[in-house]
MIDOSE-1310 file (N, C-alpha, C; in nm, 2 decimals, decimal comma, always signed):
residues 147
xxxx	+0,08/-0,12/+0,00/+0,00/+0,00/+0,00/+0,09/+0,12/+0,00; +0,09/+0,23/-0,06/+0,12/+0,35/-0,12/+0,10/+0,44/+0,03; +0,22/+0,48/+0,06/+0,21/+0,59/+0,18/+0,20/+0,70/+0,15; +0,13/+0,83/+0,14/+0,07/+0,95/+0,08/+0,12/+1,05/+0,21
xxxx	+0,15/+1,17/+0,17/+0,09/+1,31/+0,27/+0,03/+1,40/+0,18; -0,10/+1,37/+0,26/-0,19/+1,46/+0,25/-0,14/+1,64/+0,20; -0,05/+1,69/+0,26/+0,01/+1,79/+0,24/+0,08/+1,85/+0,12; +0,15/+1,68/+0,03/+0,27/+1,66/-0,08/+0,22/+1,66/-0,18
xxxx	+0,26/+1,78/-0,25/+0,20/+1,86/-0,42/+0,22/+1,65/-0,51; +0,37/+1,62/-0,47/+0,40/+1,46/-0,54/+0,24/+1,36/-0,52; +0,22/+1,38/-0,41/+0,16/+1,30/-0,35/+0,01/+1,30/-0,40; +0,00/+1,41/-0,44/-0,16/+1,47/-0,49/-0,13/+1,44/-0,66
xxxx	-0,01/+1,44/-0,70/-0,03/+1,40/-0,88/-0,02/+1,25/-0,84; +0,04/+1,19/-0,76/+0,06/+1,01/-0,71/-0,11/+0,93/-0,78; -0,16/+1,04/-0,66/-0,32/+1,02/-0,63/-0,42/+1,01/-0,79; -0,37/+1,16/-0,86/-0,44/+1,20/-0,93/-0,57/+1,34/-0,91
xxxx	-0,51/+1,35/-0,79/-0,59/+1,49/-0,73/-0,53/+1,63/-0,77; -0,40/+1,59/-0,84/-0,35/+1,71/-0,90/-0,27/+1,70/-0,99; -0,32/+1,76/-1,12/-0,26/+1,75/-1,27/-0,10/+1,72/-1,30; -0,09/+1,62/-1,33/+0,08/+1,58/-1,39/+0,08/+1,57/-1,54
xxxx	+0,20/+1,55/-1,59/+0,22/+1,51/-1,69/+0,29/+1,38/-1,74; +0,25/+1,29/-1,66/+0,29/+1,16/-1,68/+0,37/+1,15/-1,80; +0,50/+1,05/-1,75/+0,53/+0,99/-1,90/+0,56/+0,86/-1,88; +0,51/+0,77/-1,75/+0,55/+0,65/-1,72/+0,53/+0,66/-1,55
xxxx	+0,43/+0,55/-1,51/+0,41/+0,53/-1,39/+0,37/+0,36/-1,40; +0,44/+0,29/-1,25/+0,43/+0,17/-1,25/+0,37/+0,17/-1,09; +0,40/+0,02/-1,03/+0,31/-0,01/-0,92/+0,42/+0,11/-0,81; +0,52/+0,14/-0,81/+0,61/+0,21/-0,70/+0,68/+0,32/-0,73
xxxx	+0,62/+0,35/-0,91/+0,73/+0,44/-0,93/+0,70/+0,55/-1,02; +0,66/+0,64/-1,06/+0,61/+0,77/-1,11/+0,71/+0,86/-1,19; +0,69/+0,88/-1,31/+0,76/+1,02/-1,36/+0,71/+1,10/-1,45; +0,72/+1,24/-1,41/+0,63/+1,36/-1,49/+0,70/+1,43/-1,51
xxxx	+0,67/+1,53/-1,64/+0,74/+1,70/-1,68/+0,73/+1,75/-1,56; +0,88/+1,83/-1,55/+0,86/+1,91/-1,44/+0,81/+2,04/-1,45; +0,69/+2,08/-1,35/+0,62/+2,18/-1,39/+0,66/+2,34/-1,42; +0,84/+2,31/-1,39/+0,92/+2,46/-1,41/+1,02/+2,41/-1,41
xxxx	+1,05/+2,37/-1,58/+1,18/+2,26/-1,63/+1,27/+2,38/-1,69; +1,41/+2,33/-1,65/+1,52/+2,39/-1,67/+1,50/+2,43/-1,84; +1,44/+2,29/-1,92/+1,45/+2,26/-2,03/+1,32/+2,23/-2,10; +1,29/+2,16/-2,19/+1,14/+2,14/-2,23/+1,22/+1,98/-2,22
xxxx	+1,16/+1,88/-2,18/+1,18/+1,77/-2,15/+1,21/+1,72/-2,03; +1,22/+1,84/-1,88/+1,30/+1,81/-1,82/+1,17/+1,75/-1,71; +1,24/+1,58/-1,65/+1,16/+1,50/-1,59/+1,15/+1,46/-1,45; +1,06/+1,45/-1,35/+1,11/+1,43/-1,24/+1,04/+1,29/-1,23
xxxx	+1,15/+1,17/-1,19/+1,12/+1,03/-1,12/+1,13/+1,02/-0,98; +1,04/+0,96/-0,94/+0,98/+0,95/-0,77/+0,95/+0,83/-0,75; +0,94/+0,80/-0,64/+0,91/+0,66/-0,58/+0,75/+0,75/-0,50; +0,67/+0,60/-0,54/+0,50/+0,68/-0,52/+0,48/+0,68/-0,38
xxxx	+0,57/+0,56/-0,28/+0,56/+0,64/-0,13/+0,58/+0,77/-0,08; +0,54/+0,81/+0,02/+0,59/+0,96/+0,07/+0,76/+0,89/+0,13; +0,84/+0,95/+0,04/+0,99/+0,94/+0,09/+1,04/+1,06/+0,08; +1,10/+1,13/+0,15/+1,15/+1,24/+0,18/+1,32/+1,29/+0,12
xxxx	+1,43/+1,18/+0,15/+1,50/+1,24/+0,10/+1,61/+1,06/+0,04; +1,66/+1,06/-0,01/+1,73/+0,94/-0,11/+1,78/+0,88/+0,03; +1,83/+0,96/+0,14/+1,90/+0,88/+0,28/+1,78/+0,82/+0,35; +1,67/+0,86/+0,30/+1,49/+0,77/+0,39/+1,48/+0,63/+0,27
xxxx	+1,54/+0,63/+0,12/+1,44/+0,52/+0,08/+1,49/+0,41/+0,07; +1,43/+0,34/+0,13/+1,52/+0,13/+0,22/+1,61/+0,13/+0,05; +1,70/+0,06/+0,12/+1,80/+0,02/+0,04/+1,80/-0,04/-0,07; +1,66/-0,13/-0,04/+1,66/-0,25/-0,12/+1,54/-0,21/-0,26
xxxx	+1,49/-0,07/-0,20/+1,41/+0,01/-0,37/+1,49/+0,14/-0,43; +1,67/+0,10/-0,37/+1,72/+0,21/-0,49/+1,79/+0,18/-0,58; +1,80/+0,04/-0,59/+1,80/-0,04/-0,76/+1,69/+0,02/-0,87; +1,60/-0,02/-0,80/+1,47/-0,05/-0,91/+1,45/+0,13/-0,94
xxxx	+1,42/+0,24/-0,84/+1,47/+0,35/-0,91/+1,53/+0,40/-0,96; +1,68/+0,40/-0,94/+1,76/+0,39/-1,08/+1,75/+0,34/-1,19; +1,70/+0,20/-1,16/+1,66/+0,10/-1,33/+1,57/+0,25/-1,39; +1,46/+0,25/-1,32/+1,37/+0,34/-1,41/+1,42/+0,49/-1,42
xxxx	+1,52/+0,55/-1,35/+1,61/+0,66/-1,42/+1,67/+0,66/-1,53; +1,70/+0,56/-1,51/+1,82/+0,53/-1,66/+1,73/+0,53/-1,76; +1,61/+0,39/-1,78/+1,56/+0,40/-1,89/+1,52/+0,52/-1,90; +1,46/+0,62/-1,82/+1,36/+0,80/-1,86/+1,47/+0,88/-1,93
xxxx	+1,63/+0,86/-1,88/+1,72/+0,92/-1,90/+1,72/+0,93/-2,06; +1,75/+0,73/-2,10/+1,77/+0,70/-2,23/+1,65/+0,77/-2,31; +1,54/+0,71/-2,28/+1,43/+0,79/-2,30/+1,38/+0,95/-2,39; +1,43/+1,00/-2,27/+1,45/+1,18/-2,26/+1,52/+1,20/-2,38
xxxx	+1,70/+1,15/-2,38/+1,79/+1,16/-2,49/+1,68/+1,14/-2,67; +1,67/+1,00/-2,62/+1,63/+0,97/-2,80/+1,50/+1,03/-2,83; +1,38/+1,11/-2,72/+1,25/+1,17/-2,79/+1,31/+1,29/-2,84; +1,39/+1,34/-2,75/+1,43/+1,50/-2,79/+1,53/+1,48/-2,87
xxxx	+1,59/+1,41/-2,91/+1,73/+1,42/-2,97/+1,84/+1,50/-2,90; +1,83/+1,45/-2,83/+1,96/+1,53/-2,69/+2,09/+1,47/-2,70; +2,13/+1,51/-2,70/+2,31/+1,46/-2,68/+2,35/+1,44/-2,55; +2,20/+1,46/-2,44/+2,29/+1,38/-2,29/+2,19/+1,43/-2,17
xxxx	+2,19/+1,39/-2,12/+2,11/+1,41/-1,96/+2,20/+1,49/-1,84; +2,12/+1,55/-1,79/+2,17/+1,58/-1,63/+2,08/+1,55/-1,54; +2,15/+1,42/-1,47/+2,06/+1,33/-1,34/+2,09/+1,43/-1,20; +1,98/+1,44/-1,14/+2,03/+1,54/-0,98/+1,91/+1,48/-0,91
xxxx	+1,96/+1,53/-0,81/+1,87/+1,51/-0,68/+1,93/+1,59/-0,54; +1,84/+1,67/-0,49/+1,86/+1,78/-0,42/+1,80/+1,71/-0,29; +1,86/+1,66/-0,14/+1,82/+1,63/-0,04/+1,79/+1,75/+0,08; +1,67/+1,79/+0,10/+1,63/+1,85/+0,15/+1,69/+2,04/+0,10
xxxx	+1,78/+2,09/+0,12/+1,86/+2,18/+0,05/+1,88/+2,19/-0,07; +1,73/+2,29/-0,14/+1,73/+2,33/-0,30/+1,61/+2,23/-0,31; +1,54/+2,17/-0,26/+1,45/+2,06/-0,28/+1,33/+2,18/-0,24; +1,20/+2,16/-0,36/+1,13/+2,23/-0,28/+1,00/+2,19/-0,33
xxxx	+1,03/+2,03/-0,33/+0,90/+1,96/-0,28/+0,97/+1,83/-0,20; +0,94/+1,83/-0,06/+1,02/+1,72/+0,02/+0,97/+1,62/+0,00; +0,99/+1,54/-0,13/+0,94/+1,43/-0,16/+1,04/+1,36/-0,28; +1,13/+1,26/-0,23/+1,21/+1,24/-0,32/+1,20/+1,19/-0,50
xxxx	+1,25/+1,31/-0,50/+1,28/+1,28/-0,67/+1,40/+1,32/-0,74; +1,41/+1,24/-0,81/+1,53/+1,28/-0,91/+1,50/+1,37/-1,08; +1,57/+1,44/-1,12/+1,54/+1,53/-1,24/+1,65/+1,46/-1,32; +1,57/+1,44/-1,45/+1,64/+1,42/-1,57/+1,60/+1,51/-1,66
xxxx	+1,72/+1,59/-1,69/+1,74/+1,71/-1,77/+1,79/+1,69/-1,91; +1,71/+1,68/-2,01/+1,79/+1,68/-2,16/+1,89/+1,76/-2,19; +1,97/+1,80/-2,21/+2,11/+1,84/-2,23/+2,19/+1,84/-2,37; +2,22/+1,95/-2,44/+2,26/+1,95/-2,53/+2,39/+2,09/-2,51
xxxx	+2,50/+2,04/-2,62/+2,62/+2,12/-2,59/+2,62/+2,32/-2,66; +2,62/+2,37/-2,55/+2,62/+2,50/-2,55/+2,47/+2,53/-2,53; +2,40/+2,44/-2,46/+2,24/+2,48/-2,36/+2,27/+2,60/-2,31; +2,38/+2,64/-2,24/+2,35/+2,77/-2,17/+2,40/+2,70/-1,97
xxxx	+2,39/+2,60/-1,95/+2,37/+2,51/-1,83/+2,52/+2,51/-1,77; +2,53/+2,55/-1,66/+2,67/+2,55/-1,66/+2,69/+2,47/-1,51; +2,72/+2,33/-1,54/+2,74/+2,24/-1,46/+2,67/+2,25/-1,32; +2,67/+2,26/-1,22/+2,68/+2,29/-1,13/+2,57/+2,45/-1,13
xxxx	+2,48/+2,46/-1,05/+2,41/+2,56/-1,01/+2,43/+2,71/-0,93; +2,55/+2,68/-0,89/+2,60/+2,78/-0,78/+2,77/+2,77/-0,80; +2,83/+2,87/-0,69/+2,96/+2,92/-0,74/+2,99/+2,80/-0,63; +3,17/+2,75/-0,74/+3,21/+2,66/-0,63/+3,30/+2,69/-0,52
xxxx	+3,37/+2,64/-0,42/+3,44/+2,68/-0,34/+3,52/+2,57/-0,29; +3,69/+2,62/-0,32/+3,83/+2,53/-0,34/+3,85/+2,53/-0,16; +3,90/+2,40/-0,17/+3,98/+2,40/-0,08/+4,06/+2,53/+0,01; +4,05/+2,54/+0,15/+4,16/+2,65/+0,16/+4,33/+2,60/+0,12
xxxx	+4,31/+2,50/+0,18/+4,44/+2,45/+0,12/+4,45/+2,28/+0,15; +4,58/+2,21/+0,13/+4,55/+2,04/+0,09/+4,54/+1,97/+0,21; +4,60/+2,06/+0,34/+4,54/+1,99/+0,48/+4,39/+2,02/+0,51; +4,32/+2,08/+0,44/+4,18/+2,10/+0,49/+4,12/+2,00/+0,39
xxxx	+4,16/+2,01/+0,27/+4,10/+1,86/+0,16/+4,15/+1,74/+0,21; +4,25/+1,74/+0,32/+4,25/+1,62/+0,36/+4,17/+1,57/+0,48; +4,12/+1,68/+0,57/+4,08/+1,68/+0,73/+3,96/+1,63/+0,66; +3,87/+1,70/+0,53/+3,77/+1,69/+0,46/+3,74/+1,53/+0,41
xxxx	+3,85/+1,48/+0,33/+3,82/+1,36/+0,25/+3,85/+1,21/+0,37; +3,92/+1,27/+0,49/+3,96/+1,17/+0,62/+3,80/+1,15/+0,72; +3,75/+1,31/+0,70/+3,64/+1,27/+0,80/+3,52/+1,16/+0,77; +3,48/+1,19/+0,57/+3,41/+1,12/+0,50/+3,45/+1,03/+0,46
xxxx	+3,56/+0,94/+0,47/+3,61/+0,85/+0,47/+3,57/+0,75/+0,59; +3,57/+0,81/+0,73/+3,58/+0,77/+0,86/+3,37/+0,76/+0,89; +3,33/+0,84/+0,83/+3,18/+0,83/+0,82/+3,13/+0,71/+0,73; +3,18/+0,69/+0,64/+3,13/+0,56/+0,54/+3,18/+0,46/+0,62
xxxx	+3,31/+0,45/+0,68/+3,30/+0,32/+0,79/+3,22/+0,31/+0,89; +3,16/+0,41/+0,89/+3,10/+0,37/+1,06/+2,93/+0,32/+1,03; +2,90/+0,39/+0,86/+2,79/+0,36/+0,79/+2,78/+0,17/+0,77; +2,89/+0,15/+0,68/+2,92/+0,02/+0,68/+2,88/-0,06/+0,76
xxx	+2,95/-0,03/+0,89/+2,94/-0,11/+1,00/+2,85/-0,09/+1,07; +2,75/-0,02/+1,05/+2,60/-0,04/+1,12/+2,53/-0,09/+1,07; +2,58/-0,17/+0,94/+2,47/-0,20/+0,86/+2,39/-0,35/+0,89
């Protein structure tokens, strides 16, 4: 059975109580135009539970949403004739419907799209990329091992 919030714009196209643009929905898994796409093709895939952020959805349903990423991906490329996708997913920060999905963006060279959304920010220097890449190192073990 399908877990809904009453509250979630996702949750209300899930339903059918509020207008999507479907391009493929199965027993757990949903994708529609996004209603304010980067691009004209650009797609959001969801899982039809209320899941909040990619670190809430059990482990064992983030195969099968990828499978169905990739195919929307391939998808996306050969209806529009795109030369490539851009896959994202915004966890909570930039997300502004808390309901996990991922955007497949059709992509073509010299779109205008420039990688990355915001300005980036270097290292101050190689002992701080390292305090940086030791701590997240030391966090995936401790992930591991709770598992």
């Amino acid at each position: 059975m399908t877990r809904f919030d009453d509250s979630c714009i996702f949750c209300g196209i899930i339903r059918g109580a509020i207008r999507g643009d479907k391009v493929y929905e199965d027993s757990d898994i949903i994708a529609f135009l996004d209603a304010r796409p980067l691009f004209p093709g650009h797609v959001l895939v969801s899982p039809k539970d209320h899941i909040v952020t990619l670190s809430d959805l059990p482990a064992d349903q983030v195969g099968r949403l990828f499978e169905q990423v990739q195919i929307i991906a391939r998808a996306v490329e050969s209806a529009l004739e795109a030369e490539g996708t851009f896959v994202a997913i915004n966890n909570r920060v930039s997300q502004t419907v808390p309901h996990l999905h991922v955007h497949v963006v059709p992509r073509r060279n010299g779109d205008g799209l420039k990688g990355f959304f915001w300005p980036r920010r270097n290292y101050q220097d190689g002992q701080a990329r390292e305090a940086v890449r030791d701590a997240i190192e030391r966090s995936i073990q401790r992930l591991l091992a709770g598992r």
